[in-house]
N, C-alpha and C positions, 0 to 999 in steps of 0.2 A: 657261572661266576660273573658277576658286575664287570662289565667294561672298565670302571676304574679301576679295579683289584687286578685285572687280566695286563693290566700296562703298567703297573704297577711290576706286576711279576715278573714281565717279559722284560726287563730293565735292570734286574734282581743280578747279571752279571757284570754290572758298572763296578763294583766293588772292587777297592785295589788290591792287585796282588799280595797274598800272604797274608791281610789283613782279617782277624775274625771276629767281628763285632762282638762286642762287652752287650750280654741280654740276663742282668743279674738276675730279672725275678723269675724268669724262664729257667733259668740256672738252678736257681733254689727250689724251684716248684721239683724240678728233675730229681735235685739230688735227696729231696724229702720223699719222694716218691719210693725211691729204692732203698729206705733203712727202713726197717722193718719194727721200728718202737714201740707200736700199737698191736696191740691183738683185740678179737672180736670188736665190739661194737666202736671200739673209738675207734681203732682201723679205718671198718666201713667209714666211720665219718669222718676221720681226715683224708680217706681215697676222695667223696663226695664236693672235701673242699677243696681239693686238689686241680679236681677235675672243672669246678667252677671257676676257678683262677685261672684254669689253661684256657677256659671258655672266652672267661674275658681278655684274657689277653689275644687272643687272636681275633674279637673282635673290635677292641683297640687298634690293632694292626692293619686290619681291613681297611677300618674308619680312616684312620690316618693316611691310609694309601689313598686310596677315593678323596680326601680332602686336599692331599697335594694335586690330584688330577684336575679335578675337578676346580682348582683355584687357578691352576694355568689355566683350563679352558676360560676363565673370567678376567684375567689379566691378561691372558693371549688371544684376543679375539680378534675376529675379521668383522670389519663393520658393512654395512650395506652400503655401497657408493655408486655411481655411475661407472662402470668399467665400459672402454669405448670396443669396438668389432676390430680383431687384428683382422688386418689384408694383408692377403699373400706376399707382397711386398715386407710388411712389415715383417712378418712370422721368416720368411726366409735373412732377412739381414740379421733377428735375433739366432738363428739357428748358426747362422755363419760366423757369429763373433765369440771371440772367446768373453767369457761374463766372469766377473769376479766382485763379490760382496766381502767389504772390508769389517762388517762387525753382526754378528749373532751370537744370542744370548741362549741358543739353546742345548747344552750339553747340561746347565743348571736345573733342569726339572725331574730330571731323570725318564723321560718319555725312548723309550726305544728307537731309539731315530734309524734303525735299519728298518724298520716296518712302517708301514704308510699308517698317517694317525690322523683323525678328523679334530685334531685339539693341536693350536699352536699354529707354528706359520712354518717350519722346516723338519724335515727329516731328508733322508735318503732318497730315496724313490720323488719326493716334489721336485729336491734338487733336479735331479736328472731330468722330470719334465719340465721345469723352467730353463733348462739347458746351461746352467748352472754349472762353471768349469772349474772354478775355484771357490772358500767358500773359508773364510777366516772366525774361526768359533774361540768367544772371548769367554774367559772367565775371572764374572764377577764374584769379589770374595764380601763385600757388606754392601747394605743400603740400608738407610737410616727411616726408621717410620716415617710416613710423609712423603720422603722423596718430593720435595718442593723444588722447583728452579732457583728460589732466591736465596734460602741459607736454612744450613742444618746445623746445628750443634755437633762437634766430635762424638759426642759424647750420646748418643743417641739412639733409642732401641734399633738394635740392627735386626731385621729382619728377615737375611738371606740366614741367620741360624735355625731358622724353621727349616728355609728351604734344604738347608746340607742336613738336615735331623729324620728329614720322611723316609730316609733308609739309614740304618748303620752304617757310617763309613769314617775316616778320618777328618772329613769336612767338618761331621759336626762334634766330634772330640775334641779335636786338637783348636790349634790356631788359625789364623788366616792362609799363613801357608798351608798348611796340610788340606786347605780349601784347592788349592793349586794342584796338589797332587794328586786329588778324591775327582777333579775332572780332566784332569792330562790320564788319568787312567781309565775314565770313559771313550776317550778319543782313540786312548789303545787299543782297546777291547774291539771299536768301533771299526776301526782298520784291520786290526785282525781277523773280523767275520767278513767283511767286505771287502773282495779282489780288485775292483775296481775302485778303490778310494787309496787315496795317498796323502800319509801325511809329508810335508812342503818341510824340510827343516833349512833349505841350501839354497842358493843360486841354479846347482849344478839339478836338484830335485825339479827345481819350475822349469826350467825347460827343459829337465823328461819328461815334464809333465805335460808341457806343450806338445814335445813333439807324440806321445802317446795322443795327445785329445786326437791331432789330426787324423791319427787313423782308428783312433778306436771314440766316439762320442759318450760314450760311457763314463774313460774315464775322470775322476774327480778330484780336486786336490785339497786339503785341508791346514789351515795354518792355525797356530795355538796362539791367543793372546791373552793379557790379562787388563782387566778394566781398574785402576788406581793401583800405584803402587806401593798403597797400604799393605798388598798383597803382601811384599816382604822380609815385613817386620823391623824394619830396621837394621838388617842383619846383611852388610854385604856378603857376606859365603848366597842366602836365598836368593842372588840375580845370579848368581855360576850355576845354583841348583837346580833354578828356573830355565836356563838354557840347557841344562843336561835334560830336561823334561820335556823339552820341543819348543820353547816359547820363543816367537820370533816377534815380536810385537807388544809394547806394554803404552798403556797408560796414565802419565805421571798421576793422576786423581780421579776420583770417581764424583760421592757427590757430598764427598764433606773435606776438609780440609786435611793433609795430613803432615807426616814428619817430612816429603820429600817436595812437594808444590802444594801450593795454595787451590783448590776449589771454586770452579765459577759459583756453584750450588752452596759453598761454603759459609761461618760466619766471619772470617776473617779476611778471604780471600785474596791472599799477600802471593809471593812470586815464589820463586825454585830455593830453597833451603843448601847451604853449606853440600849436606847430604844428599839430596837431590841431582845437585851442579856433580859430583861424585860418580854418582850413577849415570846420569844420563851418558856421560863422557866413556864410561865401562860400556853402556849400551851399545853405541856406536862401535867400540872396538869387537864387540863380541860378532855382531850381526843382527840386532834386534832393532828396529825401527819405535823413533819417538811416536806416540800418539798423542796429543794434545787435547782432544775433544774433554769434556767438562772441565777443562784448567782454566784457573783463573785469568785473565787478561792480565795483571802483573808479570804471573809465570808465563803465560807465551813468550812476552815480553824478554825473558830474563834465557827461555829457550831456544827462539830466534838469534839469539844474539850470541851465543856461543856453540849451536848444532852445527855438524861437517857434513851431514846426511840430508837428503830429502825428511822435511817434518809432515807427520799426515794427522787429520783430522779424518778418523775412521767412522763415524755417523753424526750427521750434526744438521745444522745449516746455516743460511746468512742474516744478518740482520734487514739486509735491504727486502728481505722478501717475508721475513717474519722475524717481528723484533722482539727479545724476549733473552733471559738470561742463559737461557740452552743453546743460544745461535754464536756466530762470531760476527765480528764487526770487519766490513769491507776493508780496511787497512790491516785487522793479521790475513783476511782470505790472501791479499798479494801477495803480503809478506812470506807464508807458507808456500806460493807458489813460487818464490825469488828463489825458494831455497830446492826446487824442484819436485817438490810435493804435489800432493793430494787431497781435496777435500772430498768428502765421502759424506753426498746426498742421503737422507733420511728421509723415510718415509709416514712420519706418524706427525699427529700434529705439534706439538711443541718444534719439530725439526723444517716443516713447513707449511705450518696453518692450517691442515686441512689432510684428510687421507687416501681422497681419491688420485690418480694416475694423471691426471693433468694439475693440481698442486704441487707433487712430484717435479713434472716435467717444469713447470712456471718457475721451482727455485734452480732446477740445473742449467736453462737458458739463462736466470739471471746470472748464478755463476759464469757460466760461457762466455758472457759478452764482459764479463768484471774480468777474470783471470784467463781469459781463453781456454780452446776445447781441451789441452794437454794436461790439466792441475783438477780435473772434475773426475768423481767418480762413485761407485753406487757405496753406500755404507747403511742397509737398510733396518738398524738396531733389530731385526724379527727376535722374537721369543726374549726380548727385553723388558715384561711387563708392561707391551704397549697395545692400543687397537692400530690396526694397520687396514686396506685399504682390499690388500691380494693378498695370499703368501704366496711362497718363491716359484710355486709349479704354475704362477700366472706373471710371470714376471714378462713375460713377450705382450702383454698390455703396458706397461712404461716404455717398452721398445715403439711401441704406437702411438703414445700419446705425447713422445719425445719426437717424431716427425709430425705430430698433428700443431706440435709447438714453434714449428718452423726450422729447428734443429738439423744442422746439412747429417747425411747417412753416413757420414765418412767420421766425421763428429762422433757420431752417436757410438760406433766402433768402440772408438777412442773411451767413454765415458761406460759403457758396458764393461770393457775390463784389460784395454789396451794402454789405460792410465797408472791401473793397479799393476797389472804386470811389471812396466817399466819401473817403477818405484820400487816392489820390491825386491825386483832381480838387481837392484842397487845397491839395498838395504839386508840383503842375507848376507850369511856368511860366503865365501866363494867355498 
């Protein structure tokens, strides 16, 4: 069997509980199959055409497997960059810190993240060799053809309905929500086969989680978030249903404008909506932490000014170091930090120019020295449709090129995942 048909299959039990995909033509091939209408020669020839339909349809089904694989491996690439030599020094201060990545896009390709995979930048087994302690897997519900920095239309072929279509599941039936649920029940599934992974829904969960890492390095912690709050729908009941689902983290926007905040990527790019200001305020009571990252500058604006929580920017970067509509500008970076936040370094180029481990390292020292070591933290989009530099099972290469940066070790600690921790043992529920 083709390696893309084989991770294709091996991924076959994401599917949400109770759920049993609608396969009409498959259906009707079946049930034409066993009435018996025909005798002698038409018979044979409706068995022949029967049989050429089940043929193609299964290689349909191939094709389309391999096509979803095979387009992450093009859209999730590692590109060739200078990665510099860990020293012992360095390798042991990554081993010793607790690490925590505030955004990954990869629960969305359907890739079996329990098995090690040479396509993409995260599963299981990398985490664990990048010593990866926590590990916040977002999901994205649309992206607009294009996907430009500077403005998309609403209204715009979205194109994550491919992605939720390359297996039956409710993602590609239903709504945006049921996009929500088609990967909050990957993540189930995910923890259920795996002992040493935990999904994070509490305060009281991070630090079992802590206290497990220490004696066991193994274990792993997982937080669910969602990238724009188109997710959903308009419907205050889907932010209580999203929290009954594990969601401790949301996004007000992705990268087009919606009902709840404006879009930096947007074509209107206005501030936080009636509805919005609504939500966010539920957010905070519930235990789900603001994210900000692709919000328009108006909505910061309008979410600075009324949030009680630490606000965090979960992958991103700054203006001063790479200026461009995807980054933020030095006066919210503080402002996000005033409010005891986080900003969450990116590793691809639009988050800071460039993808090798000292690019990286050049935008968290300018962070550093703008908001100091406490408000910096890693946010590295992986398996977000971008080229990246490492994936995560080399992440102790950032750990080196953040002291090759000048960066004190005690710092670097801190930005590894002593930044994230305290935020969001703030930001859950107790």
């Amino acid at each position: 069997m083709p390696r893309a048909a084989r991770e294709v299959q091996a991924a076959e039990d994401d599917r949400v509980p109770g759920f049993a995909p609608a396969r009409p033509e498959r259906q009707a091939v079946q049930a034409a199959a066993a009435r018996p209408v025909l005798g002698g020669q038409g018979a044979r020839d409706l068995r022949r055409s029967l049989a050429a339909a089940g043929a193609v349809l299964a290689v349909v089904g191939i094709a389309w497997g391999a096509i979803a694989v095979n387009g992450e491996r093009y859209f999730n690439r590692v590109e060739d960059v200078p990665l510099p030599e860990v020293s012992a020094a360095a390798l042991a201060l990554h081993e010793a810190s607790f690490v925590a990545d505030l955004h990954a896009d990869s629960l969305l390709f359907g890739r079996d993240l329990a098995s090690r995979s040479a396509i993409g930048h995260v599963d299981l087994p990398r985490l664990h060799q990048g010593n990866v302690a926590l590990q916040v897997f977002a999901v994205a519900t649309s992206a607009p053809a294009g996907m430009n920095v500077d403005s998309n239309p609403r209204d715009a072929f979205d194109l994550l309905r491919i992605a939720y279509c390359v297996r039956p599941s409710r993602g590609c039936l239903g709504g945006m929500f049921a996009r929500v649920e088609t990967l909050a029940g990957r993540l189930a599934r995910l923890v259920e086969r795996d002992p040493d992974l935990v999904w994070v829904r509490s305060a009281s969960d991070l630090e079992a989680l802590r206290a497990r890492r220490a004696a066991d390095p193994r274990a792993l912690g997982a937080i669910l978030s969602i990238e724009g709050a188109q997710a959903l729908e308009d419907d205050p009941e889907n932010l209580e249903r999203a929290f009954a689902l594990g969601v401790r983290m949301i996004g007000l926007a992705h990268f087009t404008d919606n009902d709840y905040a404006g879009s930096a990527h947007g074509a209107e790019k206005g501030g936080l909506s009636e509805l919005g200001r609504r939500t966010l305020a539920r957010m905070e009571e519930l235990g789900i932490a603001v994210d900000v990252a692709h919000v328009a500058p108006a909505a910061i604006d309008d979410v600075l000014a009324i949030a009680h929580q630490p606000v965090v920017i979960s992958h991103g970067g700054l203006k001063g170091t790479c200026d461009n509509a995807r980054t933020t500008s030095d006066a919210h970076a503080r402002a996000i930090a005033e409010t005891g936040g986080v900003i969450g370094i990116g590793y691809w180029r639009e988050a800071v120019c460039g993808t090798a481990p000292s690019d990286i390292a050049r935008a968290i020292r300018y962070a550093v020295d703008l908001v100091g070591d406490e408000h910096v933290a890693l946010g590295s989009d992986y398996d977000g449709a971008i080229a990246v530099g490492f994936d995560t099972s080399h992440l102790a290469v950032l750990t080196q090129a953040m002291l090759d940066a000048g960066i004190p070790r005690e710092s670097i600690a801190k930005i590894l995942g002593g930044n994230a921790l305290r935020v969001l043992a703030a930001t859950l529920p107790r």
